[in-house]
Structures are given as C-alpha cells and as structure tokens.
C-alpha positions as CSV (number, residue, x, y, z in Angstrom):
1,X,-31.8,-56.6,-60.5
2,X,-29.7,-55.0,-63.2
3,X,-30.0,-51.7,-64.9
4,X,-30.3,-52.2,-68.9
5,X,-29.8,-49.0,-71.3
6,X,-32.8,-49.7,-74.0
7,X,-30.7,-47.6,-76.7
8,X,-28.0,-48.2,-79.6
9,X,-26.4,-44.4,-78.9
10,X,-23.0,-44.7,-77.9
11,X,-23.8,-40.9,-76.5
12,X,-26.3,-42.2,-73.9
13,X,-24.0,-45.0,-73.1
14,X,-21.3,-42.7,-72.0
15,X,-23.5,-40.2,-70.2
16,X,-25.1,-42.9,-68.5
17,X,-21.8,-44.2,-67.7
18,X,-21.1,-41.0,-65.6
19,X,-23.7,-42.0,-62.6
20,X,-21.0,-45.3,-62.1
21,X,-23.9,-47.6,-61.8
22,X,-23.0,-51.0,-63.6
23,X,-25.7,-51.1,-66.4
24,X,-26.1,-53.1,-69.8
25,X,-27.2,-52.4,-73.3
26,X,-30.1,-53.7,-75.2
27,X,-31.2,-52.4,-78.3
28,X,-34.8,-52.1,-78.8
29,X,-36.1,-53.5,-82.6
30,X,-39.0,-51.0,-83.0
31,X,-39.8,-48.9,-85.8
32,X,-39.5,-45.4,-85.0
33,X,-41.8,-43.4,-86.5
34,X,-44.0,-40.2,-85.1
35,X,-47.0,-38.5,-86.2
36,X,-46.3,-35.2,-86.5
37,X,-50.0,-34.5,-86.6
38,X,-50.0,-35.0,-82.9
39,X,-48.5,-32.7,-80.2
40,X,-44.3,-33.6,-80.9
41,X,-43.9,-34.2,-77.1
42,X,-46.1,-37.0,-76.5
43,X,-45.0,-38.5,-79.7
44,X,-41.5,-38.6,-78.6
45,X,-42.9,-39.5,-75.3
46,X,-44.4,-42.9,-76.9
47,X,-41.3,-43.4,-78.5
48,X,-39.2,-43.3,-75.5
49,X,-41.9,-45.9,-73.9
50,X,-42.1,-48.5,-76.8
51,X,-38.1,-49.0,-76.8
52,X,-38.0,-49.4,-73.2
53,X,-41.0,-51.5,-72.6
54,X,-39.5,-53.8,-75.8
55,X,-36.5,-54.7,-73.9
56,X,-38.1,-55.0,-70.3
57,X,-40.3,-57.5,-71.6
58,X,-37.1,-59.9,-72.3
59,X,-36.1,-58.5,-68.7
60,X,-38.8,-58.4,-66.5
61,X,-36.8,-58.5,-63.0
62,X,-34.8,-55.3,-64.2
63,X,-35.2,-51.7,-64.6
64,X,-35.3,-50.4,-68.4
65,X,-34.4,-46.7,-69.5
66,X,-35.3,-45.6,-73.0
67,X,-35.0,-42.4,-74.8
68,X,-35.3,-40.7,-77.6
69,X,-34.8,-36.8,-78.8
70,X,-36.1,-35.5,-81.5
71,X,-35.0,-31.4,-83.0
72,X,-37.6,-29.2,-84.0
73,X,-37.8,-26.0,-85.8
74,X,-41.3,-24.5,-85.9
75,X,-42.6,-27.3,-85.1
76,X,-40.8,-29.4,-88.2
77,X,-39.3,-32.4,-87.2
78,X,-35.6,-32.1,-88.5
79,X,-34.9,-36.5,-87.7
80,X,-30.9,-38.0,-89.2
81,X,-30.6,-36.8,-92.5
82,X,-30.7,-38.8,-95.2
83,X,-27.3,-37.6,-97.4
84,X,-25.4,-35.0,-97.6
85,X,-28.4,-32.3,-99.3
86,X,-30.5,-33.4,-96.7
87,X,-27.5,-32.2,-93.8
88,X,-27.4,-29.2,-95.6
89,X,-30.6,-28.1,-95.2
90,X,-31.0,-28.8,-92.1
91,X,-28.3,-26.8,-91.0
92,X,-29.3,-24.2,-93.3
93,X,-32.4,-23.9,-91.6
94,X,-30.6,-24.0,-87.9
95,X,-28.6,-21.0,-88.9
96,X,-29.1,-18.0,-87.4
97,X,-32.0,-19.2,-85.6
98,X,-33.9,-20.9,-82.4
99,X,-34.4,-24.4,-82.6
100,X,-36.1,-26.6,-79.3
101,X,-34.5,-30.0,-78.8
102,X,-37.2,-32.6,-77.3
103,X,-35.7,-35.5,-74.8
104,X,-38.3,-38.2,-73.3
105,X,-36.8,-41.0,-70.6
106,X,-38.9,-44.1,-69.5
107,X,-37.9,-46.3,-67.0
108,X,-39.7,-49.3,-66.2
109,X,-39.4,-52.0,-63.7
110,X,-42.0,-54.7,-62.2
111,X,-43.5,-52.2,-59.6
112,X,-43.3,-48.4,-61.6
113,X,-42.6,-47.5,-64.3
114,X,-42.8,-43.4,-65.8
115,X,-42.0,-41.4,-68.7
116,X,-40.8,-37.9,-68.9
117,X,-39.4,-35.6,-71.3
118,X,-37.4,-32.6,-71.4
119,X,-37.0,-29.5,-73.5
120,X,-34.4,-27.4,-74.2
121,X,-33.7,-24.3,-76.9
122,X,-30.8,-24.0,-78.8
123,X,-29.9,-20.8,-80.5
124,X,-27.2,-21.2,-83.7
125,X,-24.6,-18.5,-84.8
126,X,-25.3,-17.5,-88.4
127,X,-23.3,-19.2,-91.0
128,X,-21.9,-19.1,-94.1
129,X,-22.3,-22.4,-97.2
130,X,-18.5,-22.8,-96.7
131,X,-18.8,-23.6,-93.0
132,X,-21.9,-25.9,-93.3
133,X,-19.7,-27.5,-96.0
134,X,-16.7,-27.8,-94.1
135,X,-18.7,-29.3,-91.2
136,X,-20.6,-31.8,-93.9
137,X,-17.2,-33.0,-94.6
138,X,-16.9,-35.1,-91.7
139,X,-18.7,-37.5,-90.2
140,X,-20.3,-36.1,-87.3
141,X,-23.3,-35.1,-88.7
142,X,-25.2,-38.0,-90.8
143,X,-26.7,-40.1,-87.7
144,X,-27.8,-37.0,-85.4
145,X,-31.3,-35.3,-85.3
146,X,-30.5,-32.1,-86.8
147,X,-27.4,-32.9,-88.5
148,X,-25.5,-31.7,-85.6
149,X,-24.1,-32.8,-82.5
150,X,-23.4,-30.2,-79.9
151,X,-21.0,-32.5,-78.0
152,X,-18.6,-32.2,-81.5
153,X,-17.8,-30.1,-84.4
154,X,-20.6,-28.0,-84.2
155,X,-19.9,-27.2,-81.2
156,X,-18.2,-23.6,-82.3
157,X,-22.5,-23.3,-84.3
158,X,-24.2,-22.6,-80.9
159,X,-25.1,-19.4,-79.6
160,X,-26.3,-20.2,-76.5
161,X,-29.0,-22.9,-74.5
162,X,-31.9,-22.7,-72.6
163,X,-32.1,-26.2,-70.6
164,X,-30.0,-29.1,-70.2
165,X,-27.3,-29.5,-72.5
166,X,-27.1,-33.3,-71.6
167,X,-30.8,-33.5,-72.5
168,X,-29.3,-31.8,-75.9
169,X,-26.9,-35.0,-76.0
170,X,-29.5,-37.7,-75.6
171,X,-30.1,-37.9,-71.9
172,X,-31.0,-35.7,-69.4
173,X,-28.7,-37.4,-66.6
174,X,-29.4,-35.2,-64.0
175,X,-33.1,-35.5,-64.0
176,X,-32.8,-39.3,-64.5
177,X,-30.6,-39.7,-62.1
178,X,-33.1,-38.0,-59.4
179,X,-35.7,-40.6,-61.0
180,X,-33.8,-43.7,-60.9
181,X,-32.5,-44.1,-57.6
182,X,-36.2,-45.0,-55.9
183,X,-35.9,-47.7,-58.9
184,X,-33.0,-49.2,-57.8
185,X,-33.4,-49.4,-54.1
C-alpha cells in the first residue's frame, strides 16, 4: 500500500513532503467547478472528494489524499485570476480587509475513507495601486486562489490569521497528519 497525493500543487507536494512518508503524485482530470448557490464549504468539500476518489479508482489498494481551497470574501468566491485586471481586483478587494480561506482533505482507501475541511481568516494590510502593481509584476500571483500566496511575495500583505496557515497554503498538515496515520497502519 502506497500513499498517492491526488493534486498538481507543487505547494501540497512540499508540505506533504514534511511528514517524510514516501508518497506519489497523481493528478486528478476533473473539472473543477462549484456552485456558489450552495453553502461554499460543502462545495469545496465535493471538490476535494471527486479528485481523490478519480485517482483511487486507478489505485484501489492505496490511500488517496485530495484537496482543494478556495478564498472567499463575503461569501464571493475569488478562484486564479484570469490576467492581470482580474489579479488586480482581487487584491483590491483583499485590501484592508478579512477574507476566510476554505481547505477540504479526503482520503480514501479500500476500508474508510473521509473528508474534512478547514477554515481559516486572513486579515490584509491596506495597500496602495503601486504595491498591488509591483506584486502583479511577478509571477507569484496568476495560479493562486486570491491572487496571492502567503508562502511568497505577499507575504509582507497580511495582517494577521486566525487558523492554520498551512491550511492557508493548500494543506492542513497537521490535521491530516492526525487523520492519516489509522490509514496507513
């Protein structure tokens, strides 16, 4: 029995990496999309699910994690941006204010599988166009929810938290870790 990583985020992969359990990668293939008609946790929730249970299906003797995170403001789901307009405003709209940062994990394997998720508030220093700017110069923020990535750059944006910063990242290792070890007994 292996442990597979049901994700394409080299972020997950390196805070995975931290628990020094041998693991592989498999990318799941499914269209992510949410409702956002529907309460945002259980949508991220079902996310997190489909990815995994895609890949355990090609692995059935193995345990599968999957995850996804999704950043809300007022209940607006702020996914990658699109270009560099679409960055801007959603940092524009992070500024200055409390935003909540949603992280489901499923793990599945022949005998159990669950799902959980984790939430987490982060609070952004104002700024000013020539900062967002600046930071929309690099690279960093076109393929993170939000436009940011705590981890990074923008790491000099952020007031304080109010939960896991990991969670924050992509995966709430210390949680999963708590999880996973009855899974790989």
């Amino acid at each position: 029995m292996k442990l597979i990583l049901a994700s394409k985020s080299p972020r997950r992969k390196q805070i995975l990496s931290t628990l020094n359990i041998p693991f592989d990668v498999e990318v799941s293939d499914i269209v992510e999309t949410i409702d956002e008609s529907k309460p945002l946790r259980k949508e991220i929730e079902k996310l997190s699910f489909l990815k995994a249970n895609e890949v355990f299906k090609k692995h059935e003797n193995d345990v599968v994690v999957g995850s996804d995170t999704i950043v809300t403001l007022n209940d607006i789901v702020l996914g990658k941006p699109k270009d560099r307009s679409d960055a801007y405003r959603m940092l524009n709209l992070l500024q200055g204010n409390k935003h909540t940062v949603i992280t489901a994990v499923s793990i599945i394997s022949k005998n159990m599988s669950e799902t959980f998720s984790v939430i987490s508030d982060v609070y952004f220093y104002p700024l000013s166009d020539e900062e967002i700017n600046k930071y929309l110069d690099s690279d960093e923020p076109y393929d993170k929810a939000g436009a940011y990535a705590i981890q990074g750059l923008s790491a000099k944006f952020i007031k304080k938290i109010d939960g896991d910063y990991y969670a924050i990242m992509g995966l709430p290792i210390g949680e999963l870790y708590h999880r996973l070890i009855k899974y790989l007994k």
